[in-house]
TIRO-2110 file (N, C-alpha, C; in Angstrom, 1 decimal):
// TIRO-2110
-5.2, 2.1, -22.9, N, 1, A
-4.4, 1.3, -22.0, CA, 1, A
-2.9, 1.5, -22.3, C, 1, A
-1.9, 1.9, -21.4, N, 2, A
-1.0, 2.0, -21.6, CA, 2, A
-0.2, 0.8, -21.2, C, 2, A
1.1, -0.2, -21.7, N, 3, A
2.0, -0.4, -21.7, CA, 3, A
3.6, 0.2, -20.5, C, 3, A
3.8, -0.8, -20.1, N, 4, A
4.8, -0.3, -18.9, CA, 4, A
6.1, -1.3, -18.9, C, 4, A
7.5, -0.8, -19.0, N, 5, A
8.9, -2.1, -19.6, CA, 5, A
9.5, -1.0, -18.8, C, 5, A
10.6, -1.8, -18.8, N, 6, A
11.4, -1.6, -17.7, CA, 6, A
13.1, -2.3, -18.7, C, 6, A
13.7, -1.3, -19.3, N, 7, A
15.0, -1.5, -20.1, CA, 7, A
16.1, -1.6, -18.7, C, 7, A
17.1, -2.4, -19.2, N, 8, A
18.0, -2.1, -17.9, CA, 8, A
19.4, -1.5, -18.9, C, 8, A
19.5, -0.4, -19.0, N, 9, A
21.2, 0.0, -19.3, CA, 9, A
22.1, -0.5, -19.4, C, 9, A
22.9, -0.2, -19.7, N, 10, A
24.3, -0.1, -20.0, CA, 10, A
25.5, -0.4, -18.9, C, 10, A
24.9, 0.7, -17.9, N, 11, A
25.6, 0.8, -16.7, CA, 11, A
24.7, -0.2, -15.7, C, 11, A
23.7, -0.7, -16.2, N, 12, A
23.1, -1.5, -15.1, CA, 12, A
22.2, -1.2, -14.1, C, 12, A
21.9, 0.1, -14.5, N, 13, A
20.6, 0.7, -14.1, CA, 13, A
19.2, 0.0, -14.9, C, 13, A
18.0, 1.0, -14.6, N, 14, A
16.8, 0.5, -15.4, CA, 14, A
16.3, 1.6, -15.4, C, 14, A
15.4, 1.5, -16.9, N, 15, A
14.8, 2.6, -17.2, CA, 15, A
13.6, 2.8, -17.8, C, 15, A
12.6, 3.1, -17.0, N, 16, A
10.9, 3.1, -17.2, CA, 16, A
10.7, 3.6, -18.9, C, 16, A
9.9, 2.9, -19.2, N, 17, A
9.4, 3.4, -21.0, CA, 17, A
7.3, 3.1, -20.3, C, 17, A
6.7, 4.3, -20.7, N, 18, A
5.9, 4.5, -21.3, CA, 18, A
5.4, 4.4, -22.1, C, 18, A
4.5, 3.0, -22.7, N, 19, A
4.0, 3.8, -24.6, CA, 19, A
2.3, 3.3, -24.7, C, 19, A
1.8, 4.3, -25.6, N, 20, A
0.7, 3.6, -25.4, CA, 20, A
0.8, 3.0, -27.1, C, 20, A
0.0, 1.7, -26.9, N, 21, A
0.1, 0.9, -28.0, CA, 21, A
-0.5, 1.5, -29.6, C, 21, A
0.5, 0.6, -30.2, N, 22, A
0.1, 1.8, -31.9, CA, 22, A
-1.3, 1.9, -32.2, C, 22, A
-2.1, 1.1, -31.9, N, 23, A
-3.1, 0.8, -32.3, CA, 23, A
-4.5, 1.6, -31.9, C, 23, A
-3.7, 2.2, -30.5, N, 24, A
-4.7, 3.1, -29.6, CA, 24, A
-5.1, 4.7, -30.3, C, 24, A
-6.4, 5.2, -30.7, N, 25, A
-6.5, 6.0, -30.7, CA, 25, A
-5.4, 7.6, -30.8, C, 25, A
-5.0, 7.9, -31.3, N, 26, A
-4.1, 9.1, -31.1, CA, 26, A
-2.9, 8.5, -30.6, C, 26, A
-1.8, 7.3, -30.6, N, 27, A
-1.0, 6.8, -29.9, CA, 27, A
0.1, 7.7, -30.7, C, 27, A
0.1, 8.0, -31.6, N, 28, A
1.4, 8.9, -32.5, CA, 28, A
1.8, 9.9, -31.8, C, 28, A
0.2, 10.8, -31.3, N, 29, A
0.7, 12.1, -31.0, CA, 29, A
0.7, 12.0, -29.0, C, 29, A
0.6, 10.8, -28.3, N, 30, A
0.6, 10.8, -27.6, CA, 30, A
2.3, 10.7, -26.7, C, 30, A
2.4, 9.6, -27.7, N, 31, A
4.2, 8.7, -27.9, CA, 31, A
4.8, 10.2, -27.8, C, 31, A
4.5, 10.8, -28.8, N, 32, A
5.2, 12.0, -28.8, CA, 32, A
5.9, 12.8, -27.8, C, 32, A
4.3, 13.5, -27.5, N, 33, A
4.7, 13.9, -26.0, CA, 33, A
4.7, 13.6, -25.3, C, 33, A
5.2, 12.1, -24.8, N, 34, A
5.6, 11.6, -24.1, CA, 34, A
7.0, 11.5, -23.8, C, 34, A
7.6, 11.5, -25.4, N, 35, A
9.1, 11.4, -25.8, CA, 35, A
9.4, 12.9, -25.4, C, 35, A
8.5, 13.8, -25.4, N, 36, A
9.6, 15.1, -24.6, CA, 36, A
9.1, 15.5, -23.7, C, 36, A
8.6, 14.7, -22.7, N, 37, A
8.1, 15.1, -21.3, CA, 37, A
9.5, 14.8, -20.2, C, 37, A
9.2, 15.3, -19.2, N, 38, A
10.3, 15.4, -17.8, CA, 38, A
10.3, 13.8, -17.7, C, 38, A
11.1, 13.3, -17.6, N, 39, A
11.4, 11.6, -16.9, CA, 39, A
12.0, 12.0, -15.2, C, 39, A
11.1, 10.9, -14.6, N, 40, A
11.5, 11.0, -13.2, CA, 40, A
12.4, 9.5, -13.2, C, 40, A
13.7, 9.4, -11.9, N, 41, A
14.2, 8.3, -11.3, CA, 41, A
13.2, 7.6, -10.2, C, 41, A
12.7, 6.2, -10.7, N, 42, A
12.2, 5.6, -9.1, CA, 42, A
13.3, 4.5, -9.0, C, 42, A
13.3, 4.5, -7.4, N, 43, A
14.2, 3.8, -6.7, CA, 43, A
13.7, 3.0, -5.7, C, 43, A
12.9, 2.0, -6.0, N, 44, A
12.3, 1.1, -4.7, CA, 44, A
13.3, 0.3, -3.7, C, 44, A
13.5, 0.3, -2.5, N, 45, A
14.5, 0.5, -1.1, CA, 45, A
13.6, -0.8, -0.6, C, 45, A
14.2, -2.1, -0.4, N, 46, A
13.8, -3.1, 0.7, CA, 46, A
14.6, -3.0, 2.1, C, 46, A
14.2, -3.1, 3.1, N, 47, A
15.0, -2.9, 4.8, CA, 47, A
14.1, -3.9, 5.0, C, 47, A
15.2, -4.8, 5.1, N, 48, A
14.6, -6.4, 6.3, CA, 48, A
14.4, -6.2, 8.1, C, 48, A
15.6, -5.3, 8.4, N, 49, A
14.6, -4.6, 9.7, CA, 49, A
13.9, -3.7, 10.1, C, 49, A
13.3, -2.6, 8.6, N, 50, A
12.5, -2.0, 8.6, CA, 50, A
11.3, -2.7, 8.7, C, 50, A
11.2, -3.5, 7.7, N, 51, A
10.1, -4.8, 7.4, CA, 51, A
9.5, -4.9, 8.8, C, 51, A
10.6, -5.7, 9.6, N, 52, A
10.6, -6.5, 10.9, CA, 52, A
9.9, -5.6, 11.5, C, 52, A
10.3, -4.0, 11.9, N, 53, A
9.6, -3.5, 12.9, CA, 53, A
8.3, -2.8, 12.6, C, 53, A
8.1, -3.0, 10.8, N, 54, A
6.3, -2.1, 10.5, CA, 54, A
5.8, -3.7, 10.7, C, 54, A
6.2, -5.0, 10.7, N, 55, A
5.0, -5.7, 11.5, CA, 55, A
5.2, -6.1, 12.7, C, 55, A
5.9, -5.8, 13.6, N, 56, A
6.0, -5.9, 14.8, CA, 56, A
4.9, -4.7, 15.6, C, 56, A
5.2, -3.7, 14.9, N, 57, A
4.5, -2.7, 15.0, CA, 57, A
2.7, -2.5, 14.9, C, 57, A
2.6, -2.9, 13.5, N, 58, A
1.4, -3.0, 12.9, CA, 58, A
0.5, -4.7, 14.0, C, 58, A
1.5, -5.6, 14.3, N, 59, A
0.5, -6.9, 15.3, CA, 59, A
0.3, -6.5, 16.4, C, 59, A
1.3, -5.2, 17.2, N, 60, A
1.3, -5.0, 18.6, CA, 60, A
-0.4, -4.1, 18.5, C, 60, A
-0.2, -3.5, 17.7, N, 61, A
-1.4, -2.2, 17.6, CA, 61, A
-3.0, -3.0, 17.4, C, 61, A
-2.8, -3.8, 16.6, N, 62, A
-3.9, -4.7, 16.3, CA, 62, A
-4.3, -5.5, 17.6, C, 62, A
-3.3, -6.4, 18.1, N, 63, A
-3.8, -7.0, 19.3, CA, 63, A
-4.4, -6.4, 20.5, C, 63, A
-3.6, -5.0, 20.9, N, 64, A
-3.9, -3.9, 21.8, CA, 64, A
-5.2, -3.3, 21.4, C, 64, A
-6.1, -3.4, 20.6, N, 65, A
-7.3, -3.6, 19.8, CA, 65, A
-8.2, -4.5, 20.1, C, 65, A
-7.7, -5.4, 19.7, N, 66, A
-8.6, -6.4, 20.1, CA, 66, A
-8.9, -7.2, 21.3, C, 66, A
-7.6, -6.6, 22.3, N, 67, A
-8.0, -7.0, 23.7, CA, 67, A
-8.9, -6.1, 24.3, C, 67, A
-8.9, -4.6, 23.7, N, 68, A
-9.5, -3.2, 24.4, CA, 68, A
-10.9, -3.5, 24.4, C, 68, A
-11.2, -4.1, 23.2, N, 69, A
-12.6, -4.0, 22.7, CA, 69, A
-13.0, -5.7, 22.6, C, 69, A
-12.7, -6.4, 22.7, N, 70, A
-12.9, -8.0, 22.7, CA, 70, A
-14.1, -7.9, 23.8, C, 70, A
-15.4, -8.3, 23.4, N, 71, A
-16.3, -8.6, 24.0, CA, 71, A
-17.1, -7.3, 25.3, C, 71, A
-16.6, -6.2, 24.2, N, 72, A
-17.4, -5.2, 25.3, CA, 72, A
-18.3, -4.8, 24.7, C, 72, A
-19.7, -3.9, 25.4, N, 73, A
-20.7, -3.2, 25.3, CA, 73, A
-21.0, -1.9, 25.2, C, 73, A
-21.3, -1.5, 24.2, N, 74, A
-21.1, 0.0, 24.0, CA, 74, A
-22.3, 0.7, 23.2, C, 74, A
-22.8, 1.5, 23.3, N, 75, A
-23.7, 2.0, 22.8, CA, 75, A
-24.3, 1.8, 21.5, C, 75, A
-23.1, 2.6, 20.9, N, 76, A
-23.0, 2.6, 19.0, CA, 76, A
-21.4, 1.7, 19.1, C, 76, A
-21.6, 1.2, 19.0, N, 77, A
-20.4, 0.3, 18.5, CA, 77, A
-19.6, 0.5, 17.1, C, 77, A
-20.6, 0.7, 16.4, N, 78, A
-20.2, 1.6, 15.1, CA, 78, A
-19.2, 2.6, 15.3, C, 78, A
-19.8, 3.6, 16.2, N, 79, A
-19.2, 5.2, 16.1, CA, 79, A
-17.9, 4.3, 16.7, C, 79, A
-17.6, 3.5, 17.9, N, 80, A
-16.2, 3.2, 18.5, CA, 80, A
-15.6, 2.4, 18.0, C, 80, A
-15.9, 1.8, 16.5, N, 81, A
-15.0, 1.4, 15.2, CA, 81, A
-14.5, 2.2, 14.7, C, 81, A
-15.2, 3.1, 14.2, N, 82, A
-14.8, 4.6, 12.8, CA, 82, A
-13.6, 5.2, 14.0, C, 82, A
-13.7, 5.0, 15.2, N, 83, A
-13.4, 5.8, 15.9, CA, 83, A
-11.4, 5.4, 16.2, C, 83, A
-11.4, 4.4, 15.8, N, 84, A
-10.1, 4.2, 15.6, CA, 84, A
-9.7, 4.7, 14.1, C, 84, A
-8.1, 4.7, 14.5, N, 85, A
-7.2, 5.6, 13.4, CA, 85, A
-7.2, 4.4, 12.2, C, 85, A
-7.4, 4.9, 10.8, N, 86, A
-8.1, 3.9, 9.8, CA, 86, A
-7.2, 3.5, 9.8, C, 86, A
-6.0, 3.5, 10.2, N, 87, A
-4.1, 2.6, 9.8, CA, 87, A
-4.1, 0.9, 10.5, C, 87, A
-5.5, 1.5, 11.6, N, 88, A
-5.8, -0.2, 12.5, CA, 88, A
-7.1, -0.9, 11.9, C, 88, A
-7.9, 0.3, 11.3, N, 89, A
-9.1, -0.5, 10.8, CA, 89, A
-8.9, -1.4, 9.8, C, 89, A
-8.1, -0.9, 9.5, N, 90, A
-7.5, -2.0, 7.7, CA, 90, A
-7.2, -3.3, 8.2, C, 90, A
-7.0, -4.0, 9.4, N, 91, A
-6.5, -5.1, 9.8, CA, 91, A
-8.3, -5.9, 10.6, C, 91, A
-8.8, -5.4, 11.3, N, 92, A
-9.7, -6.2, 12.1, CA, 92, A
-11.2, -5.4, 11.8, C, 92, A
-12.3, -6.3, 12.0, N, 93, A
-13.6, -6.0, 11.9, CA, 93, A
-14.0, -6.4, 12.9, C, 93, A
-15.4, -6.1, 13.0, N, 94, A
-16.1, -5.8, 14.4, CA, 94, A
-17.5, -6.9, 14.0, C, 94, A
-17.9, -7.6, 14.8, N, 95, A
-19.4, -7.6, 14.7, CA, 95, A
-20.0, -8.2, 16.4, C, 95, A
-21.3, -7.5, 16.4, N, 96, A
-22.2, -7.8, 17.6, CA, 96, A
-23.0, -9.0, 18.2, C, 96, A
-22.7, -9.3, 19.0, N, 97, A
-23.9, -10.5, 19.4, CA, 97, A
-25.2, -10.0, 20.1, C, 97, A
-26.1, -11.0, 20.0, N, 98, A
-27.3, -10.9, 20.2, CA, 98, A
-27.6, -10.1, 21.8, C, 98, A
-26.5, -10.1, 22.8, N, 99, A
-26.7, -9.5, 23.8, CA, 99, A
-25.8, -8.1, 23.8, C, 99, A
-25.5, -7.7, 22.7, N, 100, A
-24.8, -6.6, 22.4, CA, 100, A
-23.0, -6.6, 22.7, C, 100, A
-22.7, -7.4, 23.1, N, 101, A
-20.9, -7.3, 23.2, CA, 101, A
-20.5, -7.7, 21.7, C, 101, A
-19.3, -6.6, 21.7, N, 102, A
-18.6, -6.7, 20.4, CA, 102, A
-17.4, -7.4, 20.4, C, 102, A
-17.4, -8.1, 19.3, N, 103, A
-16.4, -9.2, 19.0, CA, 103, A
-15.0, -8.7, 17.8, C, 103, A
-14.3, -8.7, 17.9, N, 104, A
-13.2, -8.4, 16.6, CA, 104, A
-13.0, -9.4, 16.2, C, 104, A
-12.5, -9.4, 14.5, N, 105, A
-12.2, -10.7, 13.8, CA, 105, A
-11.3, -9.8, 12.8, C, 105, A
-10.1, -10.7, 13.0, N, 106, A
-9.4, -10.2, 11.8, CA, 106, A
-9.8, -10.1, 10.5, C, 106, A
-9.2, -9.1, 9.7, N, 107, A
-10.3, -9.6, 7.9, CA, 107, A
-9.3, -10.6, 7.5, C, 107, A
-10.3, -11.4, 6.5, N, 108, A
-9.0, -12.3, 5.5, CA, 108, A
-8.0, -11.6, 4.6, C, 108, A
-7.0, -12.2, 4.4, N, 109, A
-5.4, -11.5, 4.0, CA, 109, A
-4.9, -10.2, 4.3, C, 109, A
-5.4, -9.4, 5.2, N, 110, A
-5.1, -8.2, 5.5, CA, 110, A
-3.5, -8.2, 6.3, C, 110, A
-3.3, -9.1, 6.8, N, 111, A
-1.9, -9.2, 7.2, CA, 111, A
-1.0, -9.9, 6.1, C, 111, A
-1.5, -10.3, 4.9, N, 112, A
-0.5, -11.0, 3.9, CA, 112, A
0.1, -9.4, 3.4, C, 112, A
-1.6, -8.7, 2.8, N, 113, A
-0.9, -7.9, 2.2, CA, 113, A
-0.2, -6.7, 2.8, C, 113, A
-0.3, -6.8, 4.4, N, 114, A
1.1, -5.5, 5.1, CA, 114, A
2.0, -6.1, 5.1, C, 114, A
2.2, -7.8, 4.8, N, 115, A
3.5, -8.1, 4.8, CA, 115, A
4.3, -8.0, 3.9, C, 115, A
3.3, -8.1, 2.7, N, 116, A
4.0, -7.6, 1.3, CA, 116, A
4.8, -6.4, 1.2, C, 116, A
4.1, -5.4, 1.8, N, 117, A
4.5, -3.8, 1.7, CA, 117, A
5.4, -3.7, 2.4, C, 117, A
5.6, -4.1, 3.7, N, 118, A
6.2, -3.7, 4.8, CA, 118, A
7.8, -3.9, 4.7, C, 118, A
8.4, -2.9, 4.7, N, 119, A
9.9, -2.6, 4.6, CA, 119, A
10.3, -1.9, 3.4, C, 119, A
9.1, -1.8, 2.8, N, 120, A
9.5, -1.1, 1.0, CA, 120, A
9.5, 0.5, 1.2, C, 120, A
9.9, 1.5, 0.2, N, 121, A
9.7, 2.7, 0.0, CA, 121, A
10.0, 2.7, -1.5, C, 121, A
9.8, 4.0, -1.9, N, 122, A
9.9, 4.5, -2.9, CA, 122, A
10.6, 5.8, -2.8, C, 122, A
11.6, 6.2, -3.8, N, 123, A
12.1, 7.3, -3.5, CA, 123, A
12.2, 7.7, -5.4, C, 123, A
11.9, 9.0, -5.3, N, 124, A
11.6, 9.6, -6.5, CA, 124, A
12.8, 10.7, -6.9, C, 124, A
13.3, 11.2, -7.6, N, 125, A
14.3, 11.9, -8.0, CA, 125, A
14.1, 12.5, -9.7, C, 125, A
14.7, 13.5, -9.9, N, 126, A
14.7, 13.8, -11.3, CA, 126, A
15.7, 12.6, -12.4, C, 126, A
16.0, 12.7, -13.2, N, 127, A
16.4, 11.8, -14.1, CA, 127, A
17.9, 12.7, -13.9, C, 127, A
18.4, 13.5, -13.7, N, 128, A
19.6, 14.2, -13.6, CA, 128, A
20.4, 13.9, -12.4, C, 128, A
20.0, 13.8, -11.7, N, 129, A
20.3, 13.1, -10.6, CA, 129, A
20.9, 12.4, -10.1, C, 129, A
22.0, 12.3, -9.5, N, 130, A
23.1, 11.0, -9.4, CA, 130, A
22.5, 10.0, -8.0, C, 130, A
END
């Protein structure tokens, strides 16, 4: 199990530390080369109207979903689930009634956690790097 800290500089930056704990199996010669491995810069980026428009984006697509398919009849209903792009499956599920029309149901917290995400990035860089 590795350990994960986050030092903040001097200049007021922050600086990722890897260690695996002393206690762990080989942790001496791992520390080691760890201490002379490449260090990367991460830079995680919040946009409040980026945010805004991956869930404006992400409710428009969902709903347009669930109106398409709300209560229709279809062969395999299966195959015309899989059959959407998995970016909308992650948000709504499907199940059948006794006369065959299919029903969508959102899953539980599937929209908490795009809200979490939504507007973030990550941007990676070498440690040299200004």
């Amino acid at each position: 199990m590795r350990t994960i800290d986050f030092q903040k500089l001097e200049d007021g930056s922050h600086e990722h530390i890897d260690e695996v704990p002393r206690n762990h199996k080989d942790s001496a010669n791992v520390n080691e080369i760890f201490s002379r491995a490449k260090k990367i810069k991460a830079l995680v980026v919040y946009d409040p109207e980026k945010a805004s428009d991956d869930i404006n984006s992400m409710m428009s697509m969902v709903s347009e979903t669930e109106l398409k398919l709300e209560n229709t009849r279809h062969r395999n209903p299966e195959m015309v689930y899989r059959k959407l792009h998995p970016y909308i499956r992650r948000y709504p599920d499907y199940t059948v009634d006794d006369e065959g029309h299919m029903h969508i149901e959102r899953k539980q917290n599937a929209f908490t956690f795009a809200d979490n995400r939504a507007g973030m990035f990550v941007m990676l860089s070498s440690v040299d790097t200004s």
